[in-house]
C-alpha positions in Angstrom: 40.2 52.2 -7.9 36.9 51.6 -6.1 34.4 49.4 -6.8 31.2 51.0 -5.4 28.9 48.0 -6.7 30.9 45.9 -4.5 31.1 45.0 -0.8 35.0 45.3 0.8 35.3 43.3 3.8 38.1 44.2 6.2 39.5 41.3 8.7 42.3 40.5 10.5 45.4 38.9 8.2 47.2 36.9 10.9 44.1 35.3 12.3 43.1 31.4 10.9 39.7 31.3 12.0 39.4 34.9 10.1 41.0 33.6 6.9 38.5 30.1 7.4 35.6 32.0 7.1 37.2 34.7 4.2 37.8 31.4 2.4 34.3 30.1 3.1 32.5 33.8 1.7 34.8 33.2 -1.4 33.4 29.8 -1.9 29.6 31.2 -1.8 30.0 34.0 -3.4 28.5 32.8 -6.5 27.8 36.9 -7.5 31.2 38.1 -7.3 30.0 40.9 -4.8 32.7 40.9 -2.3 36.5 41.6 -2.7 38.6 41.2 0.9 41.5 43.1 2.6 43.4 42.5 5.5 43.1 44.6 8.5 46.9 44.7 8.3 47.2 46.2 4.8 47.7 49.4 3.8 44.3 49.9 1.9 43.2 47.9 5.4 45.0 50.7 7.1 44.1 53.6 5.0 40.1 51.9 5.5 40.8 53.0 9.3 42.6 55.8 9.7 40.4 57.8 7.2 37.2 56.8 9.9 39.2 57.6 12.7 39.3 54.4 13.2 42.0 52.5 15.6 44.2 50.9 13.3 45.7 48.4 16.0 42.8 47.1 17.1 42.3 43.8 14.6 39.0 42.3 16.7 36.4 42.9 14.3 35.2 42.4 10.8 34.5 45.7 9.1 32.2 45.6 5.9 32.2 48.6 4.1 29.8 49.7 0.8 31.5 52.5 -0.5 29.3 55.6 -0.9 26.9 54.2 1.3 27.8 52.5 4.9 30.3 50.5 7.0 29.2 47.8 9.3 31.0 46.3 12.3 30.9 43.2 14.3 27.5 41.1 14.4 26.1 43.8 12.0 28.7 43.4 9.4 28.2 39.2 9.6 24.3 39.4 9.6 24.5 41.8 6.1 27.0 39.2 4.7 24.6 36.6 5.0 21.6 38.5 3.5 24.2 39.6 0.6 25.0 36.1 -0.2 21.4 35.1 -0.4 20.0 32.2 -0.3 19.6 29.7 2.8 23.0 32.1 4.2 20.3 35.2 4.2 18.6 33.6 6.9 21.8 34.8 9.2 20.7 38.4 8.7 17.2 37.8 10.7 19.7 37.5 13.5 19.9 41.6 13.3 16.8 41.5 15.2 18.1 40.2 18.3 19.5 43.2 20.7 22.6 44.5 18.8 24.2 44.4 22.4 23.5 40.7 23.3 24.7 39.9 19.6 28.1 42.2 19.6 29.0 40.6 23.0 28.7 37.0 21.1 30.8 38.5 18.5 33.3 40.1 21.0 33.4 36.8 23.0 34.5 34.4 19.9 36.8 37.6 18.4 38.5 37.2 21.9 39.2 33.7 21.6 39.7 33.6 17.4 43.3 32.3 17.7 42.5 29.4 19.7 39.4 28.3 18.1 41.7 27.6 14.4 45.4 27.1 14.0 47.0 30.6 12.4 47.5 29.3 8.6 47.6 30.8 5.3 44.7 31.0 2.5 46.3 29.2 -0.6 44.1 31.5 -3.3 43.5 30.5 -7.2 44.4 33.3 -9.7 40.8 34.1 -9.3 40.7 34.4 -5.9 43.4 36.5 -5.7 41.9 39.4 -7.5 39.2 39.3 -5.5 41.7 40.6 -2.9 43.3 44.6 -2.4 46.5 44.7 -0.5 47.7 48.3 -1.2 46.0 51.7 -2.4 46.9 51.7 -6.1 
């Protein structure tokens, strides 16, 4: 079932540095406003194919308010920030800056995401874990 209060962030399962920062928006999301799927999953997979979407193309964040929008890339990090609030909301004055010049920075650290952190494994609490949508049921 959807949740249209909430925001669904797509990322890419087998990446470290991806499943860092998933860990860090867990940690400051004191409003319970996001729940997380992998890019790799079959909601993560449904997510794409029912945009038209490429669904073996893992290099970006997708962040997706049902019934309302999908952001991508710089966009989707800058409205993560100004969803968590707080000293993260100054991140989303960054969407200011030319979305080109900001989606290359993006592009240029998705292109080297496996280098910058080792590939290892969330370890989620029981509340963690419902925060997280592996399949379409």
């Amino acid at each position: 079932m959807i949740d249209s209060s909430k925001y669904y962030a797509f990322y890419d399962g087998d990446c470290g540095f991806c499943n860092h920062w998933v860990q860090w928006i867990l940690e400051n999301d004191a409003r319970d406003q996001f729940l997380f799927s992998s890019l790799q999953s079959d909601f993560g997979q449904n997510f794409l194919k029912e945009r038209g979407l490429e669904t073996q193309d893992l290099n970006t964040i997708y962040l997706w308010k049902p019934q309302s929008f999908y952001l991508t890339k710089s966009q989707a990090i800058f409205k993560i920030g100004y969803v968590l609030g707080g000293r993260y909301r100054l991140l989303s004055y960054l969407k200011y800056f030319p979305q080109f010049l900001t989606d290359f920075v993006y592009s240029q650290v998705a292109a080297n995401r496996h280098r910058l952190s080792p590939n290892n494994c969330m370890v989620l609490s029981p509340d963690q874990r419902k925060k997280f949508i592996f399949n379409n049921d």
